[in-house]
CHARMM-style PDB file with segment names, atoms N, HN, CA, C and O in Angstrom:
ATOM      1  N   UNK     1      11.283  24.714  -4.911  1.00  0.00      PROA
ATOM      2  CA  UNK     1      11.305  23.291  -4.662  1.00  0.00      PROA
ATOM      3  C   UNK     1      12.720  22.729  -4.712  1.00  0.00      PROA
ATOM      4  O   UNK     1      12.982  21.566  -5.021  1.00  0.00      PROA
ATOM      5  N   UNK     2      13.859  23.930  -4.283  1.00  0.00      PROA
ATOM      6  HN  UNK     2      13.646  24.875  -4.032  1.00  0.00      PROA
ATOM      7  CA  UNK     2      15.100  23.017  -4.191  1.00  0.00      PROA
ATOM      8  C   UNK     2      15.339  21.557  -3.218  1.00  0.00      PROA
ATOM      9  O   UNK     2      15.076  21.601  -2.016  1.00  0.00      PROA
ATOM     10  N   UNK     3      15.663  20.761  -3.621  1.00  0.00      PROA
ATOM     11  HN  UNK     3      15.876  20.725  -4.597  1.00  0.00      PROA
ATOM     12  CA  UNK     3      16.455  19.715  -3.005  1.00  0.00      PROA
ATOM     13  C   UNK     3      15.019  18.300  -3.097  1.00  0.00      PROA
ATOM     14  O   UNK     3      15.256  17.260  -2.484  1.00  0.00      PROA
ATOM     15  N   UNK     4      14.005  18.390  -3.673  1.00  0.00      PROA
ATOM     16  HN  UNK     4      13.813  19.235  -4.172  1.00  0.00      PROA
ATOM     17  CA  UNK     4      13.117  17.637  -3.987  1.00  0.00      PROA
ATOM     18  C   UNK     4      13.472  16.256  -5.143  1.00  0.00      PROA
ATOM     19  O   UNK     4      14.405  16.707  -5.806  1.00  0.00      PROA
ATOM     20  N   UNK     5      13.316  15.524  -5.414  1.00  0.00      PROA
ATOM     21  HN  UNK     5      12.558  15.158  -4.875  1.00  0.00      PROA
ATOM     22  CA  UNK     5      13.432  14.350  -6.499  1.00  0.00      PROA
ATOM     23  C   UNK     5      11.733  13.959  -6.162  1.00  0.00      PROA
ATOM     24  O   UNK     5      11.072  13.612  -5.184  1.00  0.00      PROA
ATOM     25  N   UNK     6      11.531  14.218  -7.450  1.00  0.00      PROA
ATOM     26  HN  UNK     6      12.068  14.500  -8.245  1.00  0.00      PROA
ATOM     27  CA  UNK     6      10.357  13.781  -8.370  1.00  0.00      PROA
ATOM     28  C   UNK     6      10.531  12.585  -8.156  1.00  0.00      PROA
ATOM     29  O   UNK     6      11.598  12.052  -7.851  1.00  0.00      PROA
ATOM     30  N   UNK     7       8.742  11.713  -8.405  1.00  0.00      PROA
ATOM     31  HN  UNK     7       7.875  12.146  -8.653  1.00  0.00      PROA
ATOM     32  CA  UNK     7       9.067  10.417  -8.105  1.00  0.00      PROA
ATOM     33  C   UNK     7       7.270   9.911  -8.426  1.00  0.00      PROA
ATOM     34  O   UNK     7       6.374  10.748  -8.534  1.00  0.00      PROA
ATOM     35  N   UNK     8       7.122   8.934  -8.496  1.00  0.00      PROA
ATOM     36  HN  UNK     8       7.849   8.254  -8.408  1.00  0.00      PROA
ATOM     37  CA  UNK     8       6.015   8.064  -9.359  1.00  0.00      PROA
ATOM     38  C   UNK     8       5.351   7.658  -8.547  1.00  0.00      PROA
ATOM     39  O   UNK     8       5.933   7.431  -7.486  1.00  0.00      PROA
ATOM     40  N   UNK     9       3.984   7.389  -8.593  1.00  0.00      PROA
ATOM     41  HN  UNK     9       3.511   7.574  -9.455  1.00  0.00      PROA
ATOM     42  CA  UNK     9       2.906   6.538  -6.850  1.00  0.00      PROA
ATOM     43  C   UNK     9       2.437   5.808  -8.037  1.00  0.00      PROA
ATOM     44  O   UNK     9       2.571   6.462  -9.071  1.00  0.00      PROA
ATOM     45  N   UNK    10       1.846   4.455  -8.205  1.00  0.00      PROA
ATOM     46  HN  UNK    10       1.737   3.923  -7.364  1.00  0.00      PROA
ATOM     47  CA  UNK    10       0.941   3.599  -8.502  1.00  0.00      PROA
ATOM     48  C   UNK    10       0.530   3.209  -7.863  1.00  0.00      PROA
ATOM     49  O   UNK    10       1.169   2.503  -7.082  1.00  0.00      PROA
ATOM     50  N   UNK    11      -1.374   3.455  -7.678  1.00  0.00      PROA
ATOM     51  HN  UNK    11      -1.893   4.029  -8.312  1.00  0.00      PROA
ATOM     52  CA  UNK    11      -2.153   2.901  -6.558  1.00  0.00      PROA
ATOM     53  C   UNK    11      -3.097   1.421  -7.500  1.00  0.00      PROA
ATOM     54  O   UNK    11      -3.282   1.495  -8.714  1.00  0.00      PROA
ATOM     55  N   UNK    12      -3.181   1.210  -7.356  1.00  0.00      PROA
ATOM     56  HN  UNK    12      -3.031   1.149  -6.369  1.00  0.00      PROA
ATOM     57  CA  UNK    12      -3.412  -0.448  -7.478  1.00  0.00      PROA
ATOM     58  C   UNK    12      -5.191  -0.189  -7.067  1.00  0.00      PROA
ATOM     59  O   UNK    12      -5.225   0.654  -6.170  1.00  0.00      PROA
ATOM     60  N   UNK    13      -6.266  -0.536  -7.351  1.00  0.00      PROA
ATOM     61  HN  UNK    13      -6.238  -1.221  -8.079  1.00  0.00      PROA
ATOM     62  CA  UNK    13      -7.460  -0.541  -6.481  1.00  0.00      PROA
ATOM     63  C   UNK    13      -7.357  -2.085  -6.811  1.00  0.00      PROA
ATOM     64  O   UNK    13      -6.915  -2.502  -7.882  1.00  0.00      PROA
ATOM     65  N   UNK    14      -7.814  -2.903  -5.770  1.00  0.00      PROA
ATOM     66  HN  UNK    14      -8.173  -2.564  -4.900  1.00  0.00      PROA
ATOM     67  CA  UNK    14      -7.577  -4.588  -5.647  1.00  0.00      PROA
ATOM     68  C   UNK    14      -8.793  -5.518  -6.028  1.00  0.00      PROA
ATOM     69  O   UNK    14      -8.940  -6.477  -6.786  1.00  0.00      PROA
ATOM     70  N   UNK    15      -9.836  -4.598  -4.905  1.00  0.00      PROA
ATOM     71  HN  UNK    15      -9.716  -3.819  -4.289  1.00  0.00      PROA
ATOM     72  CA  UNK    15     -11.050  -5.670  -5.442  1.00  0.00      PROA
ATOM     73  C   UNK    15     -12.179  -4.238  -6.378  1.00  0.00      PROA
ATOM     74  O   UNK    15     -13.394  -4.430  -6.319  1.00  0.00      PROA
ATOM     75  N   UNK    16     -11.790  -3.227  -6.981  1.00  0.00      PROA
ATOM     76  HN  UNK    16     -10.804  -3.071  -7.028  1.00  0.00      PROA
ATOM     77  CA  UNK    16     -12.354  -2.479  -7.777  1.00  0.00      PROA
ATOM     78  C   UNK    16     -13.513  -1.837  -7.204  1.00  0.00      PROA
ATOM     79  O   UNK    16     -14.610  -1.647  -7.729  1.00  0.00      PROA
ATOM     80  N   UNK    17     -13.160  -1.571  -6.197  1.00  0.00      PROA
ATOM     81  HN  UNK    17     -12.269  -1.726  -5.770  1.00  0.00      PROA
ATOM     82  CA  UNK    17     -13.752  -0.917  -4.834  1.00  0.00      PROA
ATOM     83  C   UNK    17     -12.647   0.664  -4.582  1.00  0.00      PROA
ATOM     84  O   UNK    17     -11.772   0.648  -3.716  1.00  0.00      PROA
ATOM     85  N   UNK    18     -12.838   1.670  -5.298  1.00  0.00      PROA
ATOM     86  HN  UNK    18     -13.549   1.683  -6.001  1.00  0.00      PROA
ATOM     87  CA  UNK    18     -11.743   2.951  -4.303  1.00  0.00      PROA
ATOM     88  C   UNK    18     -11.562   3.412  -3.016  1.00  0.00      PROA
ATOM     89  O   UNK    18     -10.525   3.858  -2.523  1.00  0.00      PROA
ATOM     90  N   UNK    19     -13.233   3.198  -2.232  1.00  0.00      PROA
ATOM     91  HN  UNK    19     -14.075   2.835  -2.632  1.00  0.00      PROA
ATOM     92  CA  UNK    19     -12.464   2.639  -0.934  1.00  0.00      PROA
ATOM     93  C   UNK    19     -12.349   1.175  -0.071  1.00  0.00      PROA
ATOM     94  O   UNK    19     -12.580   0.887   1.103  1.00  0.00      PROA
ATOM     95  N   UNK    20     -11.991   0.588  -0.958  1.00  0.00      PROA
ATOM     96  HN  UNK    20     -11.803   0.822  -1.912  1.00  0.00      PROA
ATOM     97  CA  UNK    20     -11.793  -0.920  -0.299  1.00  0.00      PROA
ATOM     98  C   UNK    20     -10.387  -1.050  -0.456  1.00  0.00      PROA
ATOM     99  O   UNK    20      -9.832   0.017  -0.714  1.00  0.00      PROA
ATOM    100  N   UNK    21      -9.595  -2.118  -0.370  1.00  0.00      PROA
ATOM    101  HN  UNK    21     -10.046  -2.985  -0.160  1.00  0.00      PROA
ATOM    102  CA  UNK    21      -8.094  -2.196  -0.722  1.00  0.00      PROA
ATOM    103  C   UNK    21      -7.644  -1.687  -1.314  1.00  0.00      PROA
ATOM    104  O   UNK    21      -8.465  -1.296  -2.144  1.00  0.00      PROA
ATOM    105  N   UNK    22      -6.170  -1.130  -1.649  1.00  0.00      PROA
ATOM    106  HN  UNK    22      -5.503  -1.448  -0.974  1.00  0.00      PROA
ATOM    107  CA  UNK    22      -5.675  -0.032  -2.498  1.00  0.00      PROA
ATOM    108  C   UNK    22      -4.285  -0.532  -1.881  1.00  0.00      PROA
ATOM    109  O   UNK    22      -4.019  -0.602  -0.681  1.00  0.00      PROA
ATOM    110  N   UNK    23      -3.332  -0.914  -3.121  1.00  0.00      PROA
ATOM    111  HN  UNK    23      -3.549  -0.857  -4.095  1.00  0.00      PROA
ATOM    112  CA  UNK    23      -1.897  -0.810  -2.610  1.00  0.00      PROA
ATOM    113  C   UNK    23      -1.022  -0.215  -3.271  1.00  0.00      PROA
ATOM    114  O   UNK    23      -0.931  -0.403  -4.485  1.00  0.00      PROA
ATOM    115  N   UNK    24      -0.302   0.518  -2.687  1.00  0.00      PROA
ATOM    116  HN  UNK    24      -0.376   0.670  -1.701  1.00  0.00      PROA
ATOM    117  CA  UNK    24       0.604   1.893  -3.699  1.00  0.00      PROA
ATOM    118  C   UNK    24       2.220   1.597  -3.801  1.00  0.00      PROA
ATOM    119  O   UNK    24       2.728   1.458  -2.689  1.00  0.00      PROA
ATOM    120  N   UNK    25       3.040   1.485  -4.798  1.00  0.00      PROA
ATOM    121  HN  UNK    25       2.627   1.599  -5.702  1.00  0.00      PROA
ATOM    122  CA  UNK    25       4.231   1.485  -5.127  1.00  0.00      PROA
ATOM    123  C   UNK    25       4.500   2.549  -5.279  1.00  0.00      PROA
ATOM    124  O   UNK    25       3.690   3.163  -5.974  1.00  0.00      PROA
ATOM    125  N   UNK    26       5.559   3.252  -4.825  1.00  0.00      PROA
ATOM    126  HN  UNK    26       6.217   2.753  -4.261  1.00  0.00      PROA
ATOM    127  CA  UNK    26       6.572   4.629  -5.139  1.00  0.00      PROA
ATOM    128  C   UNK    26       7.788   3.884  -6.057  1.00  0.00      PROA
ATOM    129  O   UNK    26       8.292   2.792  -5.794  1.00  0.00      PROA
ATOM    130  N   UNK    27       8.153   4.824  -7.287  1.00  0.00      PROA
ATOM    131  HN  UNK    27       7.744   5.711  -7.501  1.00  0.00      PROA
ATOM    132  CA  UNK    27       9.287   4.524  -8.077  1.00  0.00      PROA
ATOM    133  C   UNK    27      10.528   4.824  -7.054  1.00  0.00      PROA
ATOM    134  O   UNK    27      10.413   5.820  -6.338  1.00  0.00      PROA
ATOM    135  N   UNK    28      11.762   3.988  -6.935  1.00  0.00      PROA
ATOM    136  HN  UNK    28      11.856   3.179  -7.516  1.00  0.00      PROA
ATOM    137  CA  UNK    28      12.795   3.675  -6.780  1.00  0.00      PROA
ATOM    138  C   UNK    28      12.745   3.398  -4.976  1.00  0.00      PROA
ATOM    139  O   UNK    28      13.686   3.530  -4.194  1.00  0.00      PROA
ATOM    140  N   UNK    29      11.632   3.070  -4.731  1.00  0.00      PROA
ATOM    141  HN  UNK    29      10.867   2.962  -5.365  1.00  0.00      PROA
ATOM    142  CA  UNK    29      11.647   2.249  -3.432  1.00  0.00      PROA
ATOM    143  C   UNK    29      11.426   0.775  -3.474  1.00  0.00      PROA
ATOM    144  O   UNK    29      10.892   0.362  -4.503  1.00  0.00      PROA
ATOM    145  N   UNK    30      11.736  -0.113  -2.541  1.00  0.00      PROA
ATOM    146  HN  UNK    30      12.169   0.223  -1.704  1.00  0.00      PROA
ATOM    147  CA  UNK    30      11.426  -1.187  -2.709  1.00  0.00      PROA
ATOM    148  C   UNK    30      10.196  -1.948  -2.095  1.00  0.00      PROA
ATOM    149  O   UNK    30       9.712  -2.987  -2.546  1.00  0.00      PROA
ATOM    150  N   UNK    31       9.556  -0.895  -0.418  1.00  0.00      PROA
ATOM    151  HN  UNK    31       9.949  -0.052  -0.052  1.00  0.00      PROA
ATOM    152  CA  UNK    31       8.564  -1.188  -0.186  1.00  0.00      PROA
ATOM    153  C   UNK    31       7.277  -0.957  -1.203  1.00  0.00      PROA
ATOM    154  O   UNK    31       7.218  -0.607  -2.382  1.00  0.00      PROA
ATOM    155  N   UNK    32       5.895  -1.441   0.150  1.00  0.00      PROA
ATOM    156  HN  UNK    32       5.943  -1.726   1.107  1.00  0.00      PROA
ATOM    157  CA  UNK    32       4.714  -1.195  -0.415  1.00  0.00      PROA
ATOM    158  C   UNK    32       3.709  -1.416   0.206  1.00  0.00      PROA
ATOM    159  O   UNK    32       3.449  -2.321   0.999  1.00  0.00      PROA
ATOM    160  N   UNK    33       2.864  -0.211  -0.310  1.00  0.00      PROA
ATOM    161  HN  UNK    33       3.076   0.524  -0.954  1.00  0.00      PROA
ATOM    162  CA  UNK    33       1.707   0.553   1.171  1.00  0.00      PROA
ATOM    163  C   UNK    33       0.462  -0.053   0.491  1.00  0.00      PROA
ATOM    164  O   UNK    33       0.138  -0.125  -0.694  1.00  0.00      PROA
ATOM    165  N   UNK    34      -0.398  -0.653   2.152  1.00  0.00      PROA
ATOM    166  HN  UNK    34      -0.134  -0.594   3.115  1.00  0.00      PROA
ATOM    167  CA  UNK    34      -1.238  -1.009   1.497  1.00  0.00      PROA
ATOM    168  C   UNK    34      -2.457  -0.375   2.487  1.00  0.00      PROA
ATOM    169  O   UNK    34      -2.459  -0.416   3.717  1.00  0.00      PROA
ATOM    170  N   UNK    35      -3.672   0.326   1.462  1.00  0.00      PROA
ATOM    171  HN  UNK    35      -3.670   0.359   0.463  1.00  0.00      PROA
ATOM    172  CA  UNK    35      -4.630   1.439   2.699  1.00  0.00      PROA
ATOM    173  C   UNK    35      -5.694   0.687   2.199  1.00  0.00      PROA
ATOM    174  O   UNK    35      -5.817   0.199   1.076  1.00  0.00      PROA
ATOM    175  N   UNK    36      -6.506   0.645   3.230  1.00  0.00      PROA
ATOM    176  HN  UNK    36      -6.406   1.042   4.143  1.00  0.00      PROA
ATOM    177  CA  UNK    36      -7.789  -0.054   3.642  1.00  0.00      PROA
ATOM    178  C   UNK    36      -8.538   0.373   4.800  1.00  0.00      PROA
ATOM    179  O   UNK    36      -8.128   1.194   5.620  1.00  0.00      PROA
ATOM    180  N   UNK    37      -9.551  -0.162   4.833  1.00  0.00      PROA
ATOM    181  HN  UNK    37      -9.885  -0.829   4.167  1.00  0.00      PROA
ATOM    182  CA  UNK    37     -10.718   0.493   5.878  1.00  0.00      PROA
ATOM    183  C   UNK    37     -10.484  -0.714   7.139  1.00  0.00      PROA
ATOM    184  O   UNK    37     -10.642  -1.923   6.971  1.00  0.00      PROA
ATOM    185  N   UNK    38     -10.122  -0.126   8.264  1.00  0.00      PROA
ATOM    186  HN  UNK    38      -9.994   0.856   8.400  1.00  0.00      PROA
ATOM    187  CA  UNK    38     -10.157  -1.411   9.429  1.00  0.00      PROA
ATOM    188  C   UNK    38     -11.059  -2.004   9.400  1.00  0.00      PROA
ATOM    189  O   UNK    38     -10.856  -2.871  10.249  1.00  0.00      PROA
ATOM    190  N   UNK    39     -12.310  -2.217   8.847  1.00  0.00      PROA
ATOM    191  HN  UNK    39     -12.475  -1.512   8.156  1.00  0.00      PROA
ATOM    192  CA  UNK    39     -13.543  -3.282   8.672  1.00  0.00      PROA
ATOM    193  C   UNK    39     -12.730  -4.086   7.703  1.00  0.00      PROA
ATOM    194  O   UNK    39     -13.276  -5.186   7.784  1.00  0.00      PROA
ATOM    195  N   UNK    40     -11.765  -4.202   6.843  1.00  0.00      PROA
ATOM    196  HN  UNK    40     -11.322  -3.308   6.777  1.00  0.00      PROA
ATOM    197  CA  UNK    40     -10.814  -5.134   6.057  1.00  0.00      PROA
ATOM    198  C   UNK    40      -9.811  -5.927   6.509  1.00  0.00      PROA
ATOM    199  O   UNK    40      -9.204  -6.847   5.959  1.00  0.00      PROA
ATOM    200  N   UNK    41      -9.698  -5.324   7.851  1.00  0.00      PROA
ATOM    201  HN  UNK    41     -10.191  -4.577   8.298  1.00  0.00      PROA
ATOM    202  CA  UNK    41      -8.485  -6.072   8.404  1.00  0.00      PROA
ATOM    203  C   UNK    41      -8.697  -7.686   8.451  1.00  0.00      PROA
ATOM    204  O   UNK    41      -7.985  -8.398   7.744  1.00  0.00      PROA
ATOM    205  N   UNK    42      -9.638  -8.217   9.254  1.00  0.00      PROA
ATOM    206  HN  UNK    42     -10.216  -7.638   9.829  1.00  0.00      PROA
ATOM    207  CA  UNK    42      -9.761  -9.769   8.473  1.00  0.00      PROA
ATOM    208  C   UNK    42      -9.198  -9.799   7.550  1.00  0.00      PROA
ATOM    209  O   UNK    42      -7.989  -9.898   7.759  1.00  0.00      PROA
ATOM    210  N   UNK    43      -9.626  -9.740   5.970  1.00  0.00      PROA
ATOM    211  HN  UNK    43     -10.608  -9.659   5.800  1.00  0.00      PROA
ATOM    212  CA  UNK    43      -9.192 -10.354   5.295  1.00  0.00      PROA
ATOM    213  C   UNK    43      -7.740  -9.828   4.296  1.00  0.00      PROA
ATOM    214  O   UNK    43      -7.032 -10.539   3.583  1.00  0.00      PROA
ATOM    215  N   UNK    44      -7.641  -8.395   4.552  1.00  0.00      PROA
ATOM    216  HN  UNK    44      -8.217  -7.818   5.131  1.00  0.00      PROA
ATOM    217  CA  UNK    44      -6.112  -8.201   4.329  1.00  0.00      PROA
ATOM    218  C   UNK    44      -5.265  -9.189   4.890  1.00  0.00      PROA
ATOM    219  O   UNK    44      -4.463  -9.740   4.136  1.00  0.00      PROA
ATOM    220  N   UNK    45      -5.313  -9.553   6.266  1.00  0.00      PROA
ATOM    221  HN  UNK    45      -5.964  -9.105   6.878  1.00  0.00      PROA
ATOM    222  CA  UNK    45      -4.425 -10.050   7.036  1.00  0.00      PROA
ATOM    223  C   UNK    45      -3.946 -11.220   6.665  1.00  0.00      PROA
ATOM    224  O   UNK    45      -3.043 -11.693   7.355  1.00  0.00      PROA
ATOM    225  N   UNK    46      -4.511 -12.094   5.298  1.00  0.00      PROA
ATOM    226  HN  UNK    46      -5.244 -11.709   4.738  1.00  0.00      PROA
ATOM    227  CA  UNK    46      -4.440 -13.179   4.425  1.00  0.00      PROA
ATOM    228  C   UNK    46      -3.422 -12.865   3.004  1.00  0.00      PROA
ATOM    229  O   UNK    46      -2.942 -13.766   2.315  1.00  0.00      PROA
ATOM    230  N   UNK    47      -3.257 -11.611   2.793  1.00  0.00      PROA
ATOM    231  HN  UNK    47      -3.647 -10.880   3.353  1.00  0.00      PROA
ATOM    232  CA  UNK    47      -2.432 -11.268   1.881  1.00  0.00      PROA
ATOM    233  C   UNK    47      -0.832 -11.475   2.141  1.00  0.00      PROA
ATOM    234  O   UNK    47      -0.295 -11.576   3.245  1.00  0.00      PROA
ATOM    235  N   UNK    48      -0.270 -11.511   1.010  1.00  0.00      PROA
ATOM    236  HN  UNK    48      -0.706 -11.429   0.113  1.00  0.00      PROA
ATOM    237  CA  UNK    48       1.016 -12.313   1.092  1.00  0.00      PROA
ATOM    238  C   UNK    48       2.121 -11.486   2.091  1.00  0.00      PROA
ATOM    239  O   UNK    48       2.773 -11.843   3.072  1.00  0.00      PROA
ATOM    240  N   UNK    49       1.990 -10.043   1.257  1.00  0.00      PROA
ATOM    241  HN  UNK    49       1.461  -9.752   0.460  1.00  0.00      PROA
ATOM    242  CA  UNK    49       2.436  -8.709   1.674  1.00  0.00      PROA
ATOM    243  C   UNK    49       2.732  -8.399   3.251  1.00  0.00      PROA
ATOM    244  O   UNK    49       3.524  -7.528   3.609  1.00  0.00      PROA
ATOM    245  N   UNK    50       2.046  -9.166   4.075  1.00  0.00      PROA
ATOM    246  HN  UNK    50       1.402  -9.874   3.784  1.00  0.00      PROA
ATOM    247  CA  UNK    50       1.556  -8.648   5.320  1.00  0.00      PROA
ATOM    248  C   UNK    50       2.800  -9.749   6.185  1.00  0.00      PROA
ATOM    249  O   UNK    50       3.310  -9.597   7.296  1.00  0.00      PROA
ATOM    250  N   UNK    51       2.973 -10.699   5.306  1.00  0.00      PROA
ATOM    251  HN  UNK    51       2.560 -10.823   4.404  1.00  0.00      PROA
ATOM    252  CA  UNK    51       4.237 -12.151   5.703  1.00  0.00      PROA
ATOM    253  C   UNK    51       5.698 -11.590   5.717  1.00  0.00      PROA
ATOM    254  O   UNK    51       6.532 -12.257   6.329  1.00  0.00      PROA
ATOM    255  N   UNK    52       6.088 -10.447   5.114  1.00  0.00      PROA
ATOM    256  HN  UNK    52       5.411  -9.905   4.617  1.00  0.00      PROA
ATOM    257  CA  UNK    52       6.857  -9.676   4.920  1.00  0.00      PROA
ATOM    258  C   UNK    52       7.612  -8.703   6.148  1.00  0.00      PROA
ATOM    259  O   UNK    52       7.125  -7.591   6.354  1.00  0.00      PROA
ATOM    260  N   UNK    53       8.750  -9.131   6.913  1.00  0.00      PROA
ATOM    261  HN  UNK    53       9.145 -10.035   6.745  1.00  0.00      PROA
ATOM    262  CA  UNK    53       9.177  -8.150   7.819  1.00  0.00      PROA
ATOM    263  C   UNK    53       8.823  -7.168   7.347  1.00  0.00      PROA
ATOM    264  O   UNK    53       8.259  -7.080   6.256  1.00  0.00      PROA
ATOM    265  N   UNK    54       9.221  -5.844   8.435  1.00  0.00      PROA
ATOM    266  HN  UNK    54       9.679  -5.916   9.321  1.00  0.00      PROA
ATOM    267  CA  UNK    54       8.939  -4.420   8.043  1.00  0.00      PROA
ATOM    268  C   UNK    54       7.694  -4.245   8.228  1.00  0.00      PROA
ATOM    269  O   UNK    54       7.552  -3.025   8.143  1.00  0.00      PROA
ATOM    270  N   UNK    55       6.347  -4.874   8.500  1.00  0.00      PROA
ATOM    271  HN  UNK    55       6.462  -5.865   8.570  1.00  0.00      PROA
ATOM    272  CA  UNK    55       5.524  -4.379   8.741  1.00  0.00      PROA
ATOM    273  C   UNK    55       4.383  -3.679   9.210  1.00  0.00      PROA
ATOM    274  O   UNK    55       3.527  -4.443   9.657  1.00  0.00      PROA
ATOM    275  N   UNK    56       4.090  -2.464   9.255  1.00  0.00      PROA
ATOM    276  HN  UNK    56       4.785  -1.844   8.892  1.00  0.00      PROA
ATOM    277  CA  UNK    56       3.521  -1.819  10.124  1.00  0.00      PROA
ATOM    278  C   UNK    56       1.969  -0.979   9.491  1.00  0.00      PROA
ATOM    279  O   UNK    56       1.756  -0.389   8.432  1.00  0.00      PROA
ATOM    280  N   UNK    57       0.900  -1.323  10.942  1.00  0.00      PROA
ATOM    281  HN  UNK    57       1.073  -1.802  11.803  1.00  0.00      PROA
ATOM    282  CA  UNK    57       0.299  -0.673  10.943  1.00  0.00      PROA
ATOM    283  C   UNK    57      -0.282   0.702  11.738  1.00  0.00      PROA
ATOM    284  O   UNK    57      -0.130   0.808  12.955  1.00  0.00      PROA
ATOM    285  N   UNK    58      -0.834   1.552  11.087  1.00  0.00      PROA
ATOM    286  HN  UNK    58      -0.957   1.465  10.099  1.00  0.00      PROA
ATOM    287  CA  UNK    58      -0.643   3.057  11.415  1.00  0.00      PROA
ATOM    288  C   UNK    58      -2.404   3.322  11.363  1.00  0.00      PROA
ATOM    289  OT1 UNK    58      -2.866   4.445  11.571  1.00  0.00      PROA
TER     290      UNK     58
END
């Protein structure tokens, strides 16, 4: 595993649903991923996160 840096995920579950919203922070980045089921897109699309240049969906 030369040339790797270790590094931290916190996944967040939002409405206490594991597959409903889920948004994940990586240690020493500044973004933040947010995975959901496209039947969510409505109402993700109300979250603050989403107001934020940089954003993309995949």
């Amino acid at each position: 595993m030369s040339g790797t840096t270790p590094f931290s995920l916190r996944i967040f579950v939002a409405d206490g649903d594991p597959d409903g919203l889920r948004t994940v922070d990586k240690s020493n980045w500044i973004g933040k991923a947010l995975m959901f089921p496209r039947a969510l897109l409505p109402q993700v699309k109300a979250r603050s996160e989403l107001a934020h240049t940089g954003v993309y969906l995949l």
